[in-house]
Legacy VTK file of the C-alpha trace (Angstrom):
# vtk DataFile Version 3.0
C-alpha trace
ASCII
DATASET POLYDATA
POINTS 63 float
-85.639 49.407 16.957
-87.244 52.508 16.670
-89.451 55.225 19.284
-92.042 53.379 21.415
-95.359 53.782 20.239
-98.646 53.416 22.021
-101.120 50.697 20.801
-103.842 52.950 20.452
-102.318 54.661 18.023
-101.149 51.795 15.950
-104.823 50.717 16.126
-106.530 53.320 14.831
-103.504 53.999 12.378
-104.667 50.677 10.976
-108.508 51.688 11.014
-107.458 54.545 9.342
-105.967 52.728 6.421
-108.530 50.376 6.209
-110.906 53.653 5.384
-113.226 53.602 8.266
-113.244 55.434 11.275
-112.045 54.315 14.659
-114.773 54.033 17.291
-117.583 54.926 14.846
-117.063 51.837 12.527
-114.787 50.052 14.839
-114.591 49.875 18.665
-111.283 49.937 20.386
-111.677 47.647 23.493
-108.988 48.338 26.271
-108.997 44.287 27.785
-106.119 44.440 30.299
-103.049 42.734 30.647
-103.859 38.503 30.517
-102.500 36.078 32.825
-98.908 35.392 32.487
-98.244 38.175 29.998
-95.185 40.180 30.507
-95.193 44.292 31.241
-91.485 44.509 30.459
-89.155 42.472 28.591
-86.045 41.154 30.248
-83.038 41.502 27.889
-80.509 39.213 30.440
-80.819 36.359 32.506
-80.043 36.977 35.912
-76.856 35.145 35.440
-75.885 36.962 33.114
-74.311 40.808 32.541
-73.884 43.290 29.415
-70.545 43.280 28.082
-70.078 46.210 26.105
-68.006 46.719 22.786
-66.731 48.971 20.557
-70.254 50.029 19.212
-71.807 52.189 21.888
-75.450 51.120 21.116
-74.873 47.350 20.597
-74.406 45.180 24.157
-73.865 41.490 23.891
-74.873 39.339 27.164
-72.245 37.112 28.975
-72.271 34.951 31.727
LINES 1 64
63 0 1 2 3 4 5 6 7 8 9 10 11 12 13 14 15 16 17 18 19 20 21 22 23 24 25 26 27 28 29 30 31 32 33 34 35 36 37 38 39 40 41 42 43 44 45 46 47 48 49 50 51 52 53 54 55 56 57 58 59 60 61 62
């Protein structure tokens, strides 16, 4: 995975590309989060723990 990057910018990356021009030919619409859609994402259960290995950046999950 790379660097976060903020949805704005992917939008009007994409509006970009497309050749217009964001908020003149296209409106960006900020909606707000929807019911039941997650903030965060959990990478382990709560049962379970990161075991770590030889590979600093790699973490498996075990019970």
């Amino acid at each position: 995975m790379g660097d976060p990057i903020k949805i704005v910018d992917l939008a009007e990356n994409m509006i970009k590309l497309a050749g217009l021009e964001p908020e003149k030919d296209i409106a960006i619409e900020f909606t707000g989060p929807r019911p039941g859609e997650k903030l965060h994402e959990e990478l382990f259960g709560d049962d379970e723990k990161p075991a770590t290995n030889r590979f600093e950046a790699d973490h498996a999950g075990g019970a």
